[in-house]
N, C-alpha and C positions, 0 to 999 in steps of 0.2 A: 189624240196622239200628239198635243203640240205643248211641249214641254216647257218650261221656266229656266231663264241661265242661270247655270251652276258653276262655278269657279271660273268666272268671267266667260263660259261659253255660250253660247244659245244654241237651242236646239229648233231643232225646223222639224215641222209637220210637211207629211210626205203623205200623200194620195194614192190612190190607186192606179193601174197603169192607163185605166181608159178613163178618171175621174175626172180628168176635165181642168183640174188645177196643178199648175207647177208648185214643185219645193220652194218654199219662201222661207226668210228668216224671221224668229221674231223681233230683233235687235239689228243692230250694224255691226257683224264679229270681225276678226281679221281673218282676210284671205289666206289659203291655202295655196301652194304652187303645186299646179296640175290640176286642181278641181273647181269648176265652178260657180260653187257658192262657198260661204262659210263654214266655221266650225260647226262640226252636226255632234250632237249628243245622242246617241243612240240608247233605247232600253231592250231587254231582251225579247221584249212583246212586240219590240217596232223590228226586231230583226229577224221571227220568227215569220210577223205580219210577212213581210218582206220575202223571206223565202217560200212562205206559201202564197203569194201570189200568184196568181192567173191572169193570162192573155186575156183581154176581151177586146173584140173586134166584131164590128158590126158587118162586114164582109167579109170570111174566110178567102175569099180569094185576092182581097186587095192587101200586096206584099208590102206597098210602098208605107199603110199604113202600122203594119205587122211589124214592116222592119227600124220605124219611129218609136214605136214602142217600145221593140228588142232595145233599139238604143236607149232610150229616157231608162227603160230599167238596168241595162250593164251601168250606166252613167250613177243610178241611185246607188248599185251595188259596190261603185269603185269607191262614192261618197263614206258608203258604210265600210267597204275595207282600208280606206284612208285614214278613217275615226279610231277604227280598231287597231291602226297598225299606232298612231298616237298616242291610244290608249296602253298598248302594249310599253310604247316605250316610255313613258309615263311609270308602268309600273317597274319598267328594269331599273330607272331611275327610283326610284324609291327602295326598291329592292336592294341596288348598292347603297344606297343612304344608311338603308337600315344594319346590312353589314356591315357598313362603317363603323355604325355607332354600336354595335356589337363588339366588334373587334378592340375597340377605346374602351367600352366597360369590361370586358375581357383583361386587356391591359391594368383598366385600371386596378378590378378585383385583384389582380397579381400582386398588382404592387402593394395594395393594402393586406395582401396575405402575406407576403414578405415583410410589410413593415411589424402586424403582429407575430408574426413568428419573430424576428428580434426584441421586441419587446415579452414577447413567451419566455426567451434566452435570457434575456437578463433578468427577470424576476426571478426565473429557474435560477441562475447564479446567483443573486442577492439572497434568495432564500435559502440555498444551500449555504453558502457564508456565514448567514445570521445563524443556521441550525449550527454548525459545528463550533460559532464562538458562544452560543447559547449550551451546547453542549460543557466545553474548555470550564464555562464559569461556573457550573451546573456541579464538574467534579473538582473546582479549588472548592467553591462551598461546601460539597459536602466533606474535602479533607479539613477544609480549616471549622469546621461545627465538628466532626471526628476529633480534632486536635485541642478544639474547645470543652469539649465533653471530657477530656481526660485530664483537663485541668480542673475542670470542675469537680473530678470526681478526687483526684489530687488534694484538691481543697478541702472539700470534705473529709477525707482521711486525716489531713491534718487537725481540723479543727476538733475530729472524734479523738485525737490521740491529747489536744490542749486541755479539752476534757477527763480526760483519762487522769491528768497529770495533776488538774486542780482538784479534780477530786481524792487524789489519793494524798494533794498537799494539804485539803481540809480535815480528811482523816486523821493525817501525822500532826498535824496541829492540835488537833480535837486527844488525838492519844497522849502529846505531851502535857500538854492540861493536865489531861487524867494523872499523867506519869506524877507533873509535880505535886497535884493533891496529894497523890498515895506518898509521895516523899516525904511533904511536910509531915503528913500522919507517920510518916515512919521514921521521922527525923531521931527520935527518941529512941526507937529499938534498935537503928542501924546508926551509931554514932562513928564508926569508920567510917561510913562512905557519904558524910556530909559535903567532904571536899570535891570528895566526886559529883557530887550530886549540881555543888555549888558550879562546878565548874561546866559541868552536863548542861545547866540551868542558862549560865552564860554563852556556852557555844546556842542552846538552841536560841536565846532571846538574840542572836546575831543571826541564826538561820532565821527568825520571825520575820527581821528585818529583811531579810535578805529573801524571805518569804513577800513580803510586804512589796519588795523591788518590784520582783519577780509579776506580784499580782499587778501594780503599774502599770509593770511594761506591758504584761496580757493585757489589761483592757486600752491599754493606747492600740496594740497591737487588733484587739479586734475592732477599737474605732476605726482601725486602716482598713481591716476586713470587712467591717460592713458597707464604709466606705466604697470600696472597690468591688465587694457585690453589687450593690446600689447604682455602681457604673455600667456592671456587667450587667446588673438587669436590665441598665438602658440599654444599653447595646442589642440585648437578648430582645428587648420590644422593639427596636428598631429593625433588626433581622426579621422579626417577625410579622412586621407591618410590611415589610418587602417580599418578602419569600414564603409568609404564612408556616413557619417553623416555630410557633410560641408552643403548640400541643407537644413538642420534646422538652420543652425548656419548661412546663407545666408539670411533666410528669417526672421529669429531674426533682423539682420544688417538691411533688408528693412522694418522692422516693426519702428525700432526704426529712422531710415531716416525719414520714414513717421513722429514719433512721432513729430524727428527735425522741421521738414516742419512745422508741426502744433505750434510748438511752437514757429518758425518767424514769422506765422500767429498773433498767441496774442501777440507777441513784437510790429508790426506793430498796431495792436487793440489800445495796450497801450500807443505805440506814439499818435495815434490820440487821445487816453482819455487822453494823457498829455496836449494834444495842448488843450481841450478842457478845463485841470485844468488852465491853462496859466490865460484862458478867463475870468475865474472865480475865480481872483484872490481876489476879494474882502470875498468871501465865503473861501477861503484858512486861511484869518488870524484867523475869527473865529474855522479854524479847528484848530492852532495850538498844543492847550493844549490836544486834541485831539491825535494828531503827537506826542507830547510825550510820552501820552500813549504809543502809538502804539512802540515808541522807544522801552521805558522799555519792553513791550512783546516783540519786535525783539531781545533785549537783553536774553529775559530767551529763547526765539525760538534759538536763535546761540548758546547759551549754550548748550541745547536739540541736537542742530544738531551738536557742536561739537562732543559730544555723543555717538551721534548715527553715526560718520564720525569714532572714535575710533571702535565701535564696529565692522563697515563695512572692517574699516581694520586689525583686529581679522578675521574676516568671510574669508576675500580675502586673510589672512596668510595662515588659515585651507584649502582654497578651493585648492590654490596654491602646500600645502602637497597632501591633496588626490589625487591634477592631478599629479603630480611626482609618488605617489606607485601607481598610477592605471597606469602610464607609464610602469613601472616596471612589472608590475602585466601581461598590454598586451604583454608586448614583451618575458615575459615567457611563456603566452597562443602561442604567436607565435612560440617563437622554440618549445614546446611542442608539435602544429597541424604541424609544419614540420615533427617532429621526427614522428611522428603519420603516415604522408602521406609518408615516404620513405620507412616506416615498412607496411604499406598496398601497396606500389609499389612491393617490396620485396616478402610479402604475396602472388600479383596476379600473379607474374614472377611463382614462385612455384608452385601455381596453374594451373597455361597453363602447365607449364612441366609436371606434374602430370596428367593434362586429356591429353597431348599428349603421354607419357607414359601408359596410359591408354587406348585412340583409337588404339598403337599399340599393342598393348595386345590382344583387342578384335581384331581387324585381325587376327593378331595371331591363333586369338583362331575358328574364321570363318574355314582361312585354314585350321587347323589342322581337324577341325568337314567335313569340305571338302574332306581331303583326307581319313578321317577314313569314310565317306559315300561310298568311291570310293571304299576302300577296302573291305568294306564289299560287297557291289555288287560283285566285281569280288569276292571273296570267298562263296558269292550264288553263282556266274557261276559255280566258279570249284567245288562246293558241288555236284550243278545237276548234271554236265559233271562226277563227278566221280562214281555216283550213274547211270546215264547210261552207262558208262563203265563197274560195276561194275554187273551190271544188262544182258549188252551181255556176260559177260565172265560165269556167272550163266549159263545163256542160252546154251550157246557153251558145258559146262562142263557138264549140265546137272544136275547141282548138285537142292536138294531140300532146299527153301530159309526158312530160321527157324527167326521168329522175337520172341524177348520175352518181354513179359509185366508184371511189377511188380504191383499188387493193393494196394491202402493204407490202414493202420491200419482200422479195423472197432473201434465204439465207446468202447463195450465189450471187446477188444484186447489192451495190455499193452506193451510197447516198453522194447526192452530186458534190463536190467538193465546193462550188460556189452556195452551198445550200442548197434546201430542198425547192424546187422552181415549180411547185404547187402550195399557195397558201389558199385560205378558207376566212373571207372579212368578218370583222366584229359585230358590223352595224346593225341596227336595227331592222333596214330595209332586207339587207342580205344575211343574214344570220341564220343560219341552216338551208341557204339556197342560192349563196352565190358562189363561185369558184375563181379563182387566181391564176395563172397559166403563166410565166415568164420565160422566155426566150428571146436569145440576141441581145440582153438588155432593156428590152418590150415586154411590157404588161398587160395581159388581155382577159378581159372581165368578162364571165357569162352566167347567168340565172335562170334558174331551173324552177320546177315545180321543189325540188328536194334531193339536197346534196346530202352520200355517206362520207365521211371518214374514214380511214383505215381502221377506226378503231369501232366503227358498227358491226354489232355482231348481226346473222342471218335472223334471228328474232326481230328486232330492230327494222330490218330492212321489209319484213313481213307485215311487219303493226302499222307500216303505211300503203302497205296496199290489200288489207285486208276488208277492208270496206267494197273496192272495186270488183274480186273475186266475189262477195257478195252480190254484188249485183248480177252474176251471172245466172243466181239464184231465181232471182225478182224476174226475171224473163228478160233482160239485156245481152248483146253479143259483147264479149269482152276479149281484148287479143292483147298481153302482152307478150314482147319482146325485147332481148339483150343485145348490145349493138355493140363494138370494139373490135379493137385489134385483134390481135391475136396473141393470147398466154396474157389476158388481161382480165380473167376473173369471171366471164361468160357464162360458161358451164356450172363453176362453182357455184353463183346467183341463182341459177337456175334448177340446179342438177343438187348441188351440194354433194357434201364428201360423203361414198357409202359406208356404214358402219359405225356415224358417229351420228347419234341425236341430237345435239347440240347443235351440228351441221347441216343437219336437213336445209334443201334450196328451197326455192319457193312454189315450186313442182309439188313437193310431197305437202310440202304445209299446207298449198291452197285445197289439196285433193282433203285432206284431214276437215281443214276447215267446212269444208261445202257439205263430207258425212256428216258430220258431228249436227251443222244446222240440220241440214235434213231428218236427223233424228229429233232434236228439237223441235220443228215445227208441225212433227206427226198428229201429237194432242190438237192440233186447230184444224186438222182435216188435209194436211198436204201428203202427197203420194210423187214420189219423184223417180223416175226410170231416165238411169242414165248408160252412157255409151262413149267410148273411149275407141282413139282412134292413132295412129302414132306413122307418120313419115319422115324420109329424109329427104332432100334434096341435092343427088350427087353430084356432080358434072351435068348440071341443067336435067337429068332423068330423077325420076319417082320414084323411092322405093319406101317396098312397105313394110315395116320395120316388126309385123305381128303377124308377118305372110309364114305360117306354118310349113309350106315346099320351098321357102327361100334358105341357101345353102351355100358354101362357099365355092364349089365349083359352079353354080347358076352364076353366080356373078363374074367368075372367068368368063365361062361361054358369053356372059352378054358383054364384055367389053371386050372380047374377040370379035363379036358381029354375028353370033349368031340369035337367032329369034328370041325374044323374052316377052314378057308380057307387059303393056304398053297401060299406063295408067295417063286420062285424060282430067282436067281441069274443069266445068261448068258450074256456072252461075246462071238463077234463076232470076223470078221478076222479084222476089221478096227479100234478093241478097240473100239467099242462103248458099253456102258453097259447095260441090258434091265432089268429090271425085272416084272418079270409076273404078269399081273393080278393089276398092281400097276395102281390106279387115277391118272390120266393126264388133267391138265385142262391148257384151255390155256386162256388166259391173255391179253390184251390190255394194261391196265396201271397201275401204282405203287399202286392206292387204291383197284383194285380186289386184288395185290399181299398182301396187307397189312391185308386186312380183311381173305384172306386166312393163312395167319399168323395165326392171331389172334385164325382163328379155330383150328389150328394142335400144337401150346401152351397149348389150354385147355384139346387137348386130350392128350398129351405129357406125359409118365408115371412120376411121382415126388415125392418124400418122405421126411420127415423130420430124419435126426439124429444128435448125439449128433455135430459133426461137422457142418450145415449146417440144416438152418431151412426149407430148399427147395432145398435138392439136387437131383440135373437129375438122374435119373434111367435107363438113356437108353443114346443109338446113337442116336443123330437128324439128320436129312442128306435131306440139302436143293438143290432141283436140278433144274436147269433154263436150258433147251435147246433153242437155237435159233440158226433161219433158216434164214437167209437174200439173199436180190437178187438184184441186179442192173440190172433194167431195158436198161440200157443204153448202159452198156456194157454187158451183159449177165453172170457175173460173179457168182455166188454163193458160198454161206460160210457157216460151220455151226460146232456151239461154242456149247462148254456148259460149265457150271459155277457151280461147288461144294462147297456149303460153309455146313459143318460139326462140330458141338458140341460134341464133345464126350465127356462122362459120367466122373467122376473124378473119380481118385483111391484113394484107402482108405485104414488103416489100421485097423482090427477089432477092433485091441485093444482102440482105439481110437474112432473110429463113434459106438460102440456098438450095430449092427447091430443084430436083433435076428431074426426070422421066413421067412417072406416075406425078409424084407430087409437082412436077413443075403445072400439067395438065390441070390437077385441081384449083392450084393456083390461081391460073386463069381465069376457071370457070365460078371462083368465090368471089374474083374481084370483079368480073364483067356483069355479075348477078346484083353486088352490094352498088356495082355504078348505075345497075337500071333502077336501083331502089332511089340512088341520090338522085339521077334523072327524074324520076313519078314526086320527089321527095320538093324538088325546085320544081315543077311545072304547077304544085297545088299549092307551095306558095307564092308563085306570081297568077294563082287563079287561071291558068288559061284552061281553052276550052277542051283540047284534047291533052291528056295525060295519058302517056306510056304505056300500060300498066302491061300489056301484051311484050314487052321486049325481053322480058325474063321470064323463069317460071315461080321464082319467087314471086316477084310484084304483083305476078297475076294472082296468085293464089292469095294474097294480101290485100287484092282490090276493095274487098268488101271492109278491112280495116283501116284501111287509109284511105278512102274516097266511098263511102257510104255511113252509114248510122252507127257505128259501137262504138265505145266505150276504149281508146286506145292506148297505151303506156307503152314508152320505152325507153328500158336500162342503158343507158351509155358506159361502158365499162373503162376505164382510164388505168394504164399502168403509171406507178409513182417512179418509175424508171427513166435517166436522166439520159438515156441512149433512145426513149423511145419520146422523145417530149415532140418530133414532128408529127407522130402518128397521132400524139392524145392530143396535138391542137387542130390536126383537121379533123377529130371524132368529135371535138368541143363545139367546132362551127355547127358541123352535119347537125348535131343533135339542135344545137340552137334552130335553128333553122327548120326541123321538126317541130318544135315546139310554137313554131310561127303558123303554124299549115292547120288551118281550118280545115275540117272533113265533114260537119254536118253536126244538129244536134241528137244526141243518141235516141233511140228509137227502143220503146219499150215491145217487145213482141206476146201480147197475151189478146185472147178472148174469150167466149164464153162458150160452152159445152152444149151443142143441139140436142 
């Protein structure tokens, strides 16, 4: 058991009680204030070792050695709850740490979730922007390719109609030919119309000319045209290397292919209708003056289509500007959708950083809820572990364990206007067991086994004394009791409110508790017969509160003076307590206990005063004996369980107590001052104690001056009219809590 220092502490090996060696260190630690030796490191083998120790002594009768030992062991035990209270604070200290650092990654994740949600927003806006200017460009291009198509297709018509027009001037040229052959041949048979002819001959070799112009100007004219296709085709490649729009400007070129095709088609048509005008030359000369015509309109048709050749090269000026700033215009969209797309590359680089700054945050934040899980576990271990340490060392000393319970304001009752003049300390040492008192300006500090709250609910206040009620099982006498004022929560602790399950006192829970084990422990061979037994203590008289002839005119008669029936007190040599003549029923399970309740409530003396609309007028004193056996092993036990109400103290001047109640008055505070009398005489140890001057104390002797198991409730009102009463309940109790009674005494043996 002798351990290696662990974070600068050493730990000490610890012996047995009669072993012969003291606790030594194995190092030089630093001192402790109050203990003496060093820091000790406990494991949970050295604490167990420890509480299953055993006494040995080589003479059961020699005390002096008995009681060196008692001490060397409270002494090891105070070592081990000094370690553990260390240890505790050790881990509350760690435990804020690690909230800390929770609540900073907390923090932090926040802010990193804020910061990408703003960066979420503005991509969202950037990319909204960039779609609708992506959109905007998306329908000028397809109006200004719509607007380019139609020019194109414009063009095309024109050049089909240039077409049109050179071929019908190579005709008319081809037909004048013809004409003046057949002339010359006919110069002889038509000698009139030489002059005509001559003149015919003249105008056309001027139209030849003028034919000749005309073809000039065409083929300058389609130099310009192929020219300015040439352009538009760059254009059209360049769009198309941007926008991927060549497959229309492809399929324009094979429409218009096609149109070519078709118009060799009627070239070839028109050869053969030439060959056929050849044939029918005689019908040609009557066309002549015809052919004139036709001149003159060709004449105003070239004029027309000069024209309209001027206008087209206007159009193909303007078309050639707009494709130039629409060059311009893309190639801004373009570095603008770059600039766009390195600021959203940018953007998402950020963003990955930010959620991976963010998944380690939340690890982070996993771990840290990981280890504050861990430590709070272990400082439940060392809570119990110090609470059953805390609990043998009771046991060992003998001392009486005192819990106190603060109740909350009622609705009637007003919070002191200097503040509340009960606080509850942070510290370590007193944290759930010390209490605060101020009055006059004076601060008066006391420490309990375990302080409630207003805000503990009767569950709560049950889960720590649910171990003790056990043990009345195990074969121990167990007696508690609630101690207070008066309208400071007594009954309720004890009694709880009827008709509400949430409210059950610690009466009905412990009764639950003890069936429920005892059904439990059946399968291992236990048989348990119990017996329930219930009085009051009125004005110093007995009554028995499951007495079947008890009535309410019986209790006129007996506080008139006439005869009643007289219940007597005795104590045996085993401490067991009887008293005479007293209803004993015994019991099977929680619902006879409960409906037996409910009858010895109604009989229960009760009065209204100015303090308390229903205050107890007497002792209740609830008493469960039980007998158990193990068949198995032959072993027998036998428990009894005292749970007690006693009546509040009061001051006249305040509950304004007159006739009847002035009487009870008396008789609860001259009962509760023989208690404080028995209460001081076992804490100054002297040799005779009281216990005869009441009939309470007597009937308590066995729990305050012999071997059980004792607890008791101190009930404190949070009322700022009553802070005299709850600072001399605070003393009383403290004070109880000083009073060694002996150590508890198991009652079992074995079956002849």
């Amino acid at each position: 058991m002798v351990g290696t220092p662990t974070n600068g502490r050493s730990r000490l090996s610890f012996s047995m009680v009669n072993g012969g060696q003291e606790l030594c260190l194995t190092s030089t630690p630093t001192s402790i204030a109050g203990s003496d030796c060093g820091v000790i490191e406990f494991t949970k083998e050295d604490v167990e070792a420890l509480l299953n120790e055993k006494l040995k002594r080589k003479d059961r009768f020699n005390l002096k050695e008995k009681c060196d030992n008692m001490v060397e062991y409270i002494k090891k035990l105070k070592l081990c709850i000094k370690w553990f209270q260390e240890l505790e604070y050790g881990y509350l200290l760690e435990q804020k740490k690690l909230q800390d650092e929770l609540e900073s990654s907390e923090i932090k994740c926040s802010e990193m979730e804020m910061i990408v949600k703003k960066k979420e927003e503005e991509l969202n806006s950037l990319i909204v922007e960039l779609r609708k200017n992506n959109a905007f460009l998306l329908e000028k291009f397809t109006k200004e390719e719509s607007d380019k198509l139609a020019a194109v297709e414009s063009l095309t018509k024109e050049k089909e109609a240039r077409l049109i027009m050179e071929r019908s001037q190579a005709s008319i040229s081809e037909e004048l030919a013809r004409a003046q052959r057949e002339l010359s041949s006919a110069n002889q048979k038509i000698s009139s119309l030489n002059e005509m002819y001559k003149r015919l001959q003249d105008y056309i070799t001027s139209l030849q000319e003028y034919n000749g112009k005309l073809h000039t100007e065409l083929s300058i004219a389609e130099d310009d045209l192929k020219r300015v296709e040439k352009e538009k085709a760059a254009v059209v490649e360049d769009l198309s290397m941007i926008k991927g729009e060549l497959a229309l400007s492809k399929a324009s070129q094979d429409e218009a292919v096609k149109q070519k095709d078709a118009m060799v088609n009627e070239v070839t048509c028109l050869r053969r209708e030439i060959q056929q005008v050849r044939d029918d030359r005689d019908r040609q000369l009557s066309l002549v003056q015809t052919l004139s015509d036709e001149v003159e309109k060709c004449r105003e048709s070239a004029g027309k289509y000069c024209e309209e050749l001027d206008e087209m090269k206007a159009k193909t000026n303007e078309l050639e500007a707009t494709c130039s700033s629409q060059s311009f215009e893309l190639r801004a969209l373009q570095n603008h959708l770059a600039a766009a797309e390195n600021k959203l590359q940018v953007s998402d680089l950020t963003a990955m950083e930010t959620m991976h700054e963010f998944e380690d945050q939340k690890r982070l934040v996993l771990e840290l809820q990981q280890r504050l899980a861990d430590a709070e576990n272990k400082l439940m271990e060392g809570e119990k572990l110090r609470k059953k340490l805390h609990n043998t060392i009771l046991e060992l000393k003998g001392n009486i364990r005192v819990f106190c319970r603060v109740r909350p304001l009622l609705p009637d009752e007003r919070a002191s206007p200097e503040g509340n003049f009960i606080s509850y300390p942070s510290s370590v040492e007193s944290l759930g067991r010390g209490i605060d008192l101020v009055q006059n300006g004076q601060r008066h500090s006391f420490t309990y086994d375990k302080v409630f709250s207003p805000e503990a609910t009767q569950e709560d206040v049950f889960v720590e004394i649910s171990q003790l009620v056990q043990s009345a099982l195990d074969g121990y006498k167990v007696c508690i009791f609630a101690y207070g004022q008066t309208g400071s929560g007594k009954t309720y602790t004890m009694m709880g409110r009827p008709g509400l399950l949430e409210e059950k006192g610690l009466i009905p829970r412990s009764l639950e508790q003890i069936f429920q084990t005892r059904q439990s422990l059946q399968p291992q061979g236990w048989k348990y017969e119990m017996q329930v037994s219930m009085l009051e203590i009125y004005n110093e008289t007995i009554r028995d509160l499951l007495s079947t002839n008890r009535s309410a005119p019986d209790v006129l008669r007996a506080e008139n003076g006439s005869p009643m029936k007289q219940y007597s007190i005795k104590h045996d040599a085993s401490g067991n307590t009887q008293v005479s003549d007293l209803t004993v029923v015994d019991v099977r399970s929680a619902r006879e206990v409960s409906f037996l309740l409910e009858q010895a409530s109604r009989s229960r003396s009760v009065g209204k005063t100015q303090m308390n609309e229903q205050s107890s007028r007497s002792h209740f004193v609830f008493t469960l004996k039980i007998s158990g056996i193990n068949e198995s092993t032959d072993q027998q036990v036998q428990g009894i369980l005292n749970l007690i109400d006693l009546a509040g103290s009061e001051r006249l001047s305040k509950s304004g107590s007159t006739g009847d109640r002035l009487k009870e008055t008396q008789a609860i505070n001259r009962s509760l001052s023989s208690l404080s009398d028995v209460i001081f005489a076992l804490a100054k140890k002297e040799e005779h104690v009281p216990f005869r001057n009441s009939k309470l104390t007597y009937l308590l002797q066995p729990c305050l001056g012999g071997d059980s198991k004792t607890l008791m409730f101190v009930n404190i009102s949070p009322d700022s009219s009553s802070a005299n009463e709850s600072l001399c309940s605070l003393r009383f109790s403290a004070r109880v809590n000083a009073c060694e009674i002996g150590t508890p005494r198991r009652l079992t043996n074995t079956r002849p």
